[in-house]
C-alpha positions in Angstrom: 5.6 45.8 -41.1 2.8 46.2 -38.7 0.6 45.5 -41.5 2.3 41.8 -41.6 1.7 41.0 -38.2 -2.0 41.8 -38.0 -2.1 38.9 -41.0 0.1 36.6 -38.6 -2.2 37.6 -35.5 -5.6 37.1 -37.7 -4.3 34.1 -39.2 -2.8 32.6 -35.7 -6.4 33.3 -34.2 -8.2 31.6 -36.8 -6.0 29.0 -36.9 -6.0 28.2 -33.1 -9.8 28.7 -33.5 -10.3 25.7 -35.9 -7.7 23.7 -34.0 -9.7 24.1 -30.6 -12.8 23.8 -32.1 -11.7 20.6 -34.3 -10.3 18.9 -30.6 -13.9 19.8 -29.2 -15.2 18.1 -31.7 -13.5 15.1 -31.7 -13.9 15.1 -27.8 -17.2 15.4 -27.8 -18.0 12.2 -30.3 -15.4 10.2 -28.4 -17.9 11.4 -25.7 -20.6 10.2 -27.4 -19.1 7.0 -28.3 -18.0 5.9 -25.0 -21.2 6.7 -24.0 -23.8 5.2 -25.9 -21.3 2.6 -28.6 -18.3 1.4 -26.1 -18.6 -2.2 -25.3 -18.6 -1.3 -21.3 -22.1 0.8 -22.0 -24.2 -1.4 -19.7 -22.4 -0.7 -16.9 -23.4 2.1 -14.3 -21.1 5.2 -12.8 -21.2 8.6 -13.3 -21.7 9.9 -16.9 -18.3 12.0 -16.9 -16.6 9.3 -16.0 -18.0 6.9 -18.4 -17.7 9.8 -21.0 -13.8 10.9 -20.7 -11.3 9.9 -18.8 -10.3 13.6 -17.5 -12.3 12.9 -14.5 -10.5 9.7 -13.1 -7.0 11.1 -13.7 -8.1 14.3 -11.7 -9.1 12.5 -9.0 -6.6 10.8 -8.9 -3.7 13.0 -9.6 -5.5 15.3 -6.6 -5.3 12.6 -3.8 -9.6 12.2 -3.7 -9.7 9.3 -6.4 -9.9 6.4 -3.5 -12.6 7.8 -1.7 -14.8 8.7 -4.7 -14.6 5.1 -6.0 -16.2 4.6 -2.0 -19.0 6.8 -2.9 -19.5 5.3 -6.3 -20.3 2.0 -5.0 -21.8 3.1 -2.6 -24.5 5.1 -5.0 -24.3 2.2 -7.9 -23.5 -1.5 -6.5 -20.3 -4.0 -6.3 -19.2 -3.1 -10.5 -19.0 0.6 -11.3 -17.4 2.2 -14.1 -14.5 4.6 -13.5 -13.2 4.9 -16.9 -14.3 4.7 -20.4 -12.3 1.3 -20.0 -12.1 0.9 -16.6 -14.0 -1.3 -14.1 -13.9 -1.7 -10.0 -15.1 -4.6 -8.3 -16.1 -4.7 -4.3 -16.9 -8.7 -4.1 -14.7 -11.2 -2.8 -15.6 -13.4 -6.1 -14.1 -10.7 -8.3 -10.9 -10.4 -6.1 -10.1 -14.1 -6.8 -11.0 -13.6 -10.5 -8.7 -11.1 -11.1 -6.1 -11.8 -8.8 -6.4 -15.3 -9.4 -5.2 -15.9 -5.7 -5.8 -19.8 -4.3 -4.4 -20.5 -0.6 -1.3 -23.1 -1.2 -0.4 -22.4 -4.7 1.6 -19.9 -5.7 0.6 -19.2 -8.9 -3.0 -19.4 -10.4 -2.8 -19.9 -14.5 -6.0 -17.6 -14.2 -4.4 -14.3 -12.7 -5.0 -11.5 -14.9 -1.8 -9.9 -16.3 -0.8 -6.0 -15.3 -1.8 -3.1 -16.8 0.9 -1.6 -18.7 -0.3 1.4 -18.5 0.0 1.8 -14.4 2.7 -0.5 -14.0 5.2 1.1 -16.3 6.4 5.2 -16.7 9.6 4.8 -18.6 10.2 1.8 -20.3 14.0 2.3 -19.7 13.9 1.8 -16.1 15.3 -1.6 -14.9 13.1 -4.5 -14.3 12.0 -5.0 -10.6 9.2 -6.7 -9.2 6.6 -4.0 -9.4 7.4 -3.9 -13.2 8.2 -6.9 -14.6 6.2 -9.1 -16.9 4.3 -12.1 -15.2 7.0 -14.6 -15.7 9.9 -13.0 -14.5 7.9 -11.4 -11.7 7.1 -15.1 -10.7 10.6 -15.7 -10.8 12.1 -12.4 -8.7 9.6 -13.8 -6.2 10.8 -17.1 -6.2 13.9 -15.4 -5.2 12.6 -13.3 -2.3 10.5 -16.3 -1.1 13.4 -17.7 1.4 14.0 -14.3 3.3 10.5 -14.4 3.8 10.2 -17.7 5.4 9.8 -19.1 8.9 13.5 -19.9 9.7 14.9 -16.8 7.9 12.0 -14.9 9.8 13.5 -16.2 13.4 16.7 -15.2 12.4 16.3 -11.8 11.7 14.1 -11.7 14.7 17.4 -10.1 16.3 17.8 -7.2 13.8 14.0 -6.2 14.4 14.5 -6.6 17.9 17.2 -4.4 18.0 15.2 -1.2 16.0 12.4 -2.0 18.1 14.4 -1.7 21.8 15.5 2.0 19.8 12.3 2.6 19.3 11.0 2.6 22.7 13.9 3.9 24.4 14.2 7.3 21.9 10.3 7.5 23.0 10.8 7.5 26.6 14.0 10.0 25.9 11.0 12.3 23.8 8.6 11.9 26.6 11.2 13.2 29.2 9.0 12.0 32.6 6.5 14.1 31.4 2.8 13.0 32.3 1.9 12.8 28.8 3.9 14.0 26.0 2.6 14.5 22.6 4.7 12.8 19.6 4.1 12.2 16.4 3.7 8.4 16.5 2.8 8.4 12.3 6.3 9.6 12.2 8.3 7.3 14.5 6.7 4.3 13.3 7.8 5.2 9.7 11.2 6.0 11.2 11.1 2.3 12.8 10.1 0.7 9.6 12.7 2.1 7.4 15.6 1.1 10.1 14.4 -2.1 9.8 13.7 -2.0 5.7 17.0 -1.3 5.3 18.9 -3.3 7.6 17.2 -6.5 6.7 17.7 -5.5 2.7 21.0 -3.7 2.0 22.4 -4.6 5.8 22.5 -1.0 7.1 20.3 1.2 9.1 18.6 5.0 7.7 19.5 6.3 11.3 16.2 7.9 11.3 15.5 6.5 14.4 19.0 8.0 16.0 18.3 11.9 14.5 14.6 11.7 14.5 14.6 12.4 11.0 14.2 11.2 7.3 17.4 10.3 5.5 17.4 12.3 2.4 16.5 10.3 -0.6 14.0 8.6 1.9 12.5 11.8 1.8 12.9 11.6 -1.7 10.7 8.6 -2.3 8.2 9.9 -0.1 7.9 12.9 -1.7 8.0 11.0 -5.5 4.5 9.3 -4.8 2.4 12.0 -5.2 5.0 13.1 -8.3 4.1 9.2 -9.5 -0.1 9.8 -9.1 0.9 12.5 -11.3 2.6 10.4 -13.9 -0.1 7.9 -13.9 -2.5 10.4 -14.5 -1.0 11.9 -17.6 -0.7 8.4 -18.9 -3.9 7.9 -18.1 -5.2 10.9 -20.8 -2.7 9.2 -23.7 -0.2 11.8 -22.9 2.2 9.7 -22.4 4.5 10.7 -24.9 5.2 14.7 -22.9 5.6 12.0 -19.6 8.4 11.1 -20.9 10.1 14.3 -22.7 9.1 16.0 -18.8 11.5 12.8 -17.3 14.2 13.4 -19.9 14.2 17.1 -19.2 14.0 17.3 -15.3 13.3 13.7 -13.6 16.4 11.9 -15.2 18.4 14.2 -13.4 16.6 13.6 -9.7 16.3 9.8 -9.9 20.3 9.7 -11.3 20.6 11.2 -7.5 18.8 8.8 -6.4 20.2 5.9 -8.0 23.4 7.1 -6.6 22.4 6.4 -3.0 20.9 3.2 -3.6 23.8 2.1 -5.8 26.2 2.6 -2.9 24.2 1.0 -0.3 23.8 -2.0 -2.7 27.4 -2.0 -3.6 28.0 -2.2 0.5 25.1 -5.0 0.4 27.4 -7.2 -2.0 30.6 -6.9 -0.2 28.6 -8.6 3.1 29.0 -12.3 3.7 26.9 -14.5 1.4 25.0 -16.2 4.2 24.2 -13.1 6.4 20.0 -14.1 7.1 18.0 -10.9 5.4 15.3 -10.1 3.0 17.4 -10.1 -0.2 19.8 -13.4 0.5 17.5 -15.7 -2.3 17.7 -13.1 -4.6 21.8 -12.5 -4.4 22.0 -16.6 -4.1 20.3 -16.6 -7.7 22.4 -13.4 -9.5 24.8 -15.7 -11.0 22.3 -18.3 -12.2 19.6 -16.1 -13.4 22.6 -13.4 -14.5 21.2 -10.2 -12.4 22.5 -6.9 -13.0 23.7 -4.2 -10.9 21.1 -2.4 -11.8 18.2 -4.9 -11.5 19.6 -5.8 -8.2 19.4 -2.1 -6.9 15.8 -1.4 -8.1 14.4 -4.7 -6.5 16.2 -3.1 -3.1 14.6 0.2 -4.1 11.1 -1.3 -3.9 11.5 -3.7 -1.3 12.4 -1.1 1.0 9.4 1.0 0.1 7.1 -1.7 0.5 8.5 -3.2 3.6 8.2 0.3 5.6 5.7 2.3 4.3 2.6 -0.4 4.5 4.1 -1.6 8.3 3.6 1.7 9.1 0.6 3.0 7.5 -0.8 -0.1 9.7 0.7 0.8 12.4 -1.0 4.4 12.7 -4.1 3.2 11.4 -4.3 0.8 14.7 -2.8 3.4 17.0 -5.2 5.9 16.0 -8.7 3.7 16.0 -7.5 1.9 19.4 -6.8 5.3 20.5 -10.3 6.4 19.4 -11.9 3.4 21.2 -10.7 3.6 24.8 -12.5 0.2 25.2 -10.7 -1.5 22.7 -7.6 0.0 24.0 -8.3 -1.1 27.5 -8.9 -4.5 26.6 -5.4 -4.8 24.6 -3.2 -3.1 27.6 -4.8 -5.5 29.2 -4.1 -8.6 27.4 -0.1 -7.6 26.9 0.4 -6.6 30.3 -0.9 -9.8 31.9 1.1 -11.7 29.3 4.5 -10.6 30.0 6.8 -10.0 33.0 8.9 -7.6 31.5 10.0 -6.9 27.9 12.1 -9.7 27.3 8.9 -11.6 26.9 8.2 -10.1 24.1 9.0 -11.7 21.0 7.9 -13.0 17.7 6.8 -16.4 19.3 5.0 -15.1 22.0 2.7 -12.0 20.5 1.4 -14.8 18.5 -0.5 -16.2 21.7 -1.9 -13.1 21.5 -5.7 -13.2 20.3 -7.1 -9.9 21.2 -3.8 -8.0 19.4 -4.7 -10.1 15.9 -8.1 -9.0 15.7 -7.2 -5.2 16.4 -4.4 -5.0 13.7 -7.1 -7.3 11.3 -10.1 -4.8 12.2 -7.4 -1.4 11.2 -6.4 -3.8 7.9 -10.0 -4.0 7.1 -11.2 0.2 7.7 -7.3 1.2 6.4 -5.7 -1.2 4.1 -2.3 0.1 3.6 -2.1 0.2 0.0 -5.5 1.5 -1.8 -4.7 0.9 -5.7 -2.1 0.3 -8.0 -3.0 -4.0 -8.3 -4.8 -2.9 -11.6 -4.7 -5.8 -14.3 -5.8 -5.7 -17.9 -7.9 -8.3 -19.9 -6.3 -10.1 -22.6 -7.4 -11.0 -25.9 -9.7 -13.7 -25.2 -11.1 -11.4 -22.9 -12.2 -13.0 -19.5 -15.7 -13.4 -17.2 -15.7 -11.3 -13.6 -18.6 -11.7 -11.4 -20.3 -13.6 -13.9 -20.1 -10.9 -16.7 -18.2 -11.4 -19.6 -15.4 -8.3 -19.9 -13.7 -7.7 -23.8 -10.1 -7.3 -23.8 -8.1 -4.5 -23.1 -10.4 -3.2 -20.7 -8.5 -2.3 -16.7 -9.8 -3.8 -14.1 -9.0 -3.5 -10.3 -10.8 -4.7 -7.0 -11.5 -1.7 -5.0 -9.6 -2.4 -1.9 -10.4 0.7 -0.2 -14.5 0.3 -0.4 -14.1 -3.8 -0.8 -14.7 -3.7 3.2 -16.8 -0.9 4.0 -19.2 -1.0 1.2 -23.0 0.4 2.6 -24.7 -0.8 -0.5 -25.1 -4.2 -1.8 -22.9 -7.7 -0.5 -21.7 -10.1 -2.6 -25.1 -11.9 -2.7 -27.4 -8.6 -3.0 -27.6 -8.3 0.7 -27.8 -4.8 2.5 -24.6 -4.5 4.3 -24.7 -4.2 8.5 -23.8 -1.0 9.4 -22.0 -2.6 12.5 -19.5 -3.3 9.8 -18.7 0.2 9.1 -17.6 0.4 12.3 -14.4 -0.2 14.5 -14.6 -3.0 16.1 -11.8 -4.7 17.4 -13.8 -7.8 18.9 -15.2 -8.9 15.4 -12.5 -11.5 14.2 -12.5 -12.9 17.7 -15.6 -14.6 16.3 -15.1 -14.5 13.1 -14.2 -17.5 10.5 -10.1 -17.3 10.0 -8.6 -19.2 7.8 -4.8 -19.8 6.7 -3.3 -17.2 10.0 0.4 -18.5 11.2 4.0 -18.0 9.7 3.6 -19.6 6.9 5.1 -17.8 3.6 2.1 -19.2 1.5 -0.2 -16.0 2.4 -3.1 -15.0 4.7 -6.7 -14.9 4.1 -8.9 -14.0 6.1 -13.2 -13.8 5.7 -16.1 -12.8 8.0 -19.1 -14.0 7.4 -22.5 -11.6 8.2 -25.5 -12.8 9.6 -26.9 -12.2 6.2 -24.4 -15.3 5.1 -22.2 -13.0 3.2 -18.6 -13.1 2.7 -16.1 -10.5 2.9 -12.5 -11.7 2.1 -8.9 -9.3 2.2 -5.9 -11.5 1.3 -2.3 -10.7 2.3 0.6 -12.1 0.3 4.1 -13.4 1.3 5.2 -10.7 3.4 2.1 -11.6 5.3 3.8 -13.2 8.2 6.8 -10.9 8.2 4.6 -7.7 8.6 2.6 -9.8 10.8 5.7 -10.3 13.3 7.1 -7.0 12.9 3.6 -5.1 13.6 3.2 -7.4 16.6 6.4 -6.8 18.3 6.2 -3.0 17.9 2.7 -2.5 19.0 3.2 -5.4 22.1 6.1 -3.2 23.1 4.7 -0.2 22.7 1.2 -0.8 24.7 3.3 -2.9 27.3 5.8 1.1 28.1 3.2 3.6 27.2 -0.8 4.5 27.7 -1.2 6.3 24.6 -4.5 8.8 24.3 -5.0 10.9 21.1 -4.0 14.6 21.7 -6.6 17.2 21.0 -7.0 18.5 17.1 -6.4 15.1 15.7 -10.0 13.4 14.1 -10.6 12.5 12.0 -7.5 11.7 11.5 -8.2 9.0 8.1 -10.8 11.2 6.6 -8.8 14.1 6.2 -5.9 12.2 4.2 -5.3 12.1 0.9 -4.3 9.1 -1.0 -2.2 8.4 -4.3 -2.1 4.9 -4.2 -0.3 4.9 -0.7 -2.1 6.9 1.7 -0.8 10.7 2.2 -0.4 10.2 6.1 -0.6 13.0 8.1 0.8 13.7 12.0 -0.3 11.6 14.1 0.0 13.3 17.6 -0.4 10.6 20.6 0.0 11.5 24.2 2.2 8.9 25.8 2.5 8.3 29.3 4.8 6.1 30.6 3.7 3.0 32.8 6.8 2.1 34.6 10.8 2.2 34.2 11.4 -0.7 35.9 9.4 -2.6 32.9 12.7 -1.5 30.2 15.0 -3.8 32.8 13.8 -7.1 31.2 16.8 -8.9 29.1 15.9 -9.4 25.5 16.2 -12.9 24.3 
């Protein structure tokens, strides 16, 4: 009997042998291929990188991916490749290119459709906006557009009011007439922004704010986006195929939790009235016409909630922390609120617009922190396409690098070196700057810089421009006008030790606050 399994062992060995050997093989001309044979040859990045895609979906899956597309650019110019079939762009030209973004018109027959690939884990999943195909994404925003426009926006000016007032009033409760309390501001503006998410989309509050916590399958989510850098990295090796035998065996079960919670808050979201003013009205107005499931309905609410906190607030601890870091810069903002206003019932949406000095600071933490780093990755069709003047064959991913797009140390758009002043915080620089399209208005935002070299730099905003806009405003107006905030000791550098999986990986955010007088909380609110 023994004698058998020494033939099994000997023949297992061998066999495994050959098999490894045989997937080295093959690795290594694939290798070879991409190298020296693949259609993208000609353009630079690191060999292992241009050689396998292992390396990207490491990065990536490990948090680092966002910064080393920084150094990359940095080392080979504005088009490095990532990928064996990958590409990422730093120029403003390539952002309109791919994007095919044009102030005023809300859709460009030239925008690039999304990779498959990143956009979609399990095909089973309802449609939302995230996922669906180009038409029907056109159409759930359609849908959405009308929450997200000026007069909705005043009306729900109440509901964000009212989170905001919470806000500042659990702050001073934390601070306790202390001098200068430390808090965790990354946390209670996250708390903030998902109060508001969810009021404004399924018409009841998290109640973070009121227990200083995370609801549960809020703490879910959060904790699924590294899980989904995870996912995408898999996919991203062709092993898509164990991606989804892992979701039948283990994440079916978690997001059928999930998908409980949501369903009831939706189900609660339906009973409401039909006119009630919030985020999701256009898209309940249309569920007959357009015949919207449940399910549909639930995972547009799903996302809209995600995105309608989480960026407000990455923003929102970006600023705090580079004012904070610039006591200048902070000066010069207490400054401008507190001579604006009386008391706090002066603050609203209308009023923080006439509020210069604040644009430029939350423009300048936009620009050295955008909110969401990558995941707008598009995918060249058949026809193939021309990006910054070079002619790209279909199939191939392309993104522009929104993380390095505005700190780039290498080259500009037009082969200029870069000013090092704009590596830099400064919250002055849009003061003087070129700006283009800022108000309300539901079309979108773009703003550009121009360097005394005469180059561009452009980062454009989408419809929930001016809603973010209003909300960001009113919380950091109310905010600076209560509190003197300093950075407590042990916190920089507080960005570069983040990690980032397509959202940044935020970390605490502790922030002395000292408060700058009661008497300033007696102001009626409008």
């Amino acid at each position: 009997m023994a004698g058998v399994w020494t033939i099994i062992l000997q023949h297992s060995s061998h066999i495994l042998g050959i098999t490894l050997g045989t997937v080295f093989l093959w690795q290594l001309l694939l290798a070879g291929y991409n190298l020296f044979l693949h259609p993208l040859r000609k353009f630079p990045g690191p060999v292992l990188q241009r050689a396998s895609p292992l390396v990207w979906a490491w990065q990536h899956a490990s948090g680092h991916q966002a910064f080393r597309t920084q150094q990359h650019h940095d080392r080979y110019g504005p088009i490095v490749r990532i990928g064996p079939n990958h590409l990422t762009f730093t120029n403003a030209n390539a952002w309109r290119e791919i994007y095919g973004f044009q102030i005023g018109k809300e859709l460009d027959d030239n925008e690039l459709p999304k990779a498959r690939l990143f956009s979609t884990t399990v095909e089973t999943l309802p449609r939302s906006i995230v996922n669906a195909d180009r038409e029907e994404h056109q159409r759930f925003r359609r849908a959405l557009s009308h929450g997200f426009s000026d007069s909705s926006m005043r009306a729900q000016e109440v509901i964000i009011a009212k989170y905001i007032d919470k806000l500042i009033l659990r702050l001073h409760e934390a601070s306790d007439g202390k001098d200068a309390a430390a808090l965790n501001m990354e946390a209670w503006y996250n708390w903030t922004t998902f109060d508001i998410a969810g009021d404004l989309i399924f018409g009841q509050s998290f109640n973070c704010l009121e227990h200083a916590n995370y609801h549960p399958w809020i703490a879910f989510i959060l904790r699924s986006i590294r899980i989904n850098a995870f996912t995408t990295a898999l996919k991203y090796i062709g092993l898509k195929p164990l991606l989804q035998r892992l979701y039948m065996l283990g994440g079916l079960a978690a997001m059928s939790r999930l998908r409980e919670c949501i369903d009831e808050m939706m189900k609660a979201r339906l009973s409401m009235a039909n006119n009630r003013k919030d985020l999701f009205e256009g898209m309940l107005k249309k569920k007959e016409e357009w015949n919207l499931s449940f399910d549909t309905l639930s995972a547009n609410g799903l996302i809209l909630v995600l995105a309608g906190s989480e960026t407000t607030a990455t923003t929102l601890a970006g600023t705090t922390y580079l004012l904070a870091s610039h006591p200048e810069s902070m000066k010069k903002l207490n400054e401008e609120v507190r001579s604006a206003f009386t008391n706090s019932g002066e603050i609203t949406i209308n009023s923080v617009c006439k509020l210069p000095y604040m644009l430029a600071v939350l423009n300048e933490a936009l620009r050295l922190y955008p909110p969401v780093t990558s995941g707008l990755i598009r995918e060249v069709p058949e026809s193939g396409c021309h990006i910054a003047s070079e002619h790209i064959p279909k199939g191939v991913s392309l993104i522009h690098a929104q993380s390095v797009g505005l700190t780039e140390k290498r080259k500009m758009a037009d082969g200029a070196p870069v000013q090092r002043h704009l590596l830099r915080f400064n919250s002055g620089r849009l003061i003087i700057a070129r700006i283009t399209g800022l108000g309300l208005g539901s079309s979108g935002l773009n703003v550009s810089w121009t360097t005394k070299k005469g180059s561009t730099i452009a980062w454009t905003l989408y419809n929930r421009s001016a809603l973010a806009y209003a909300e960001m405003r009113l919380v950091l107006a109310r905010i600076v006008y209560d509190f003197d905030m300093k950075l407590a000791e042990g916190n920089g550098p507080w960005i570069e030790r983040q990690r980032v999986f397509g959202l940044w990986d935020r970390i605490p955010l502790m922030v002395n606050l000292k408060p700058v007088g009661l008497e300033r909380l007696k102001g009626p609110r409008n």
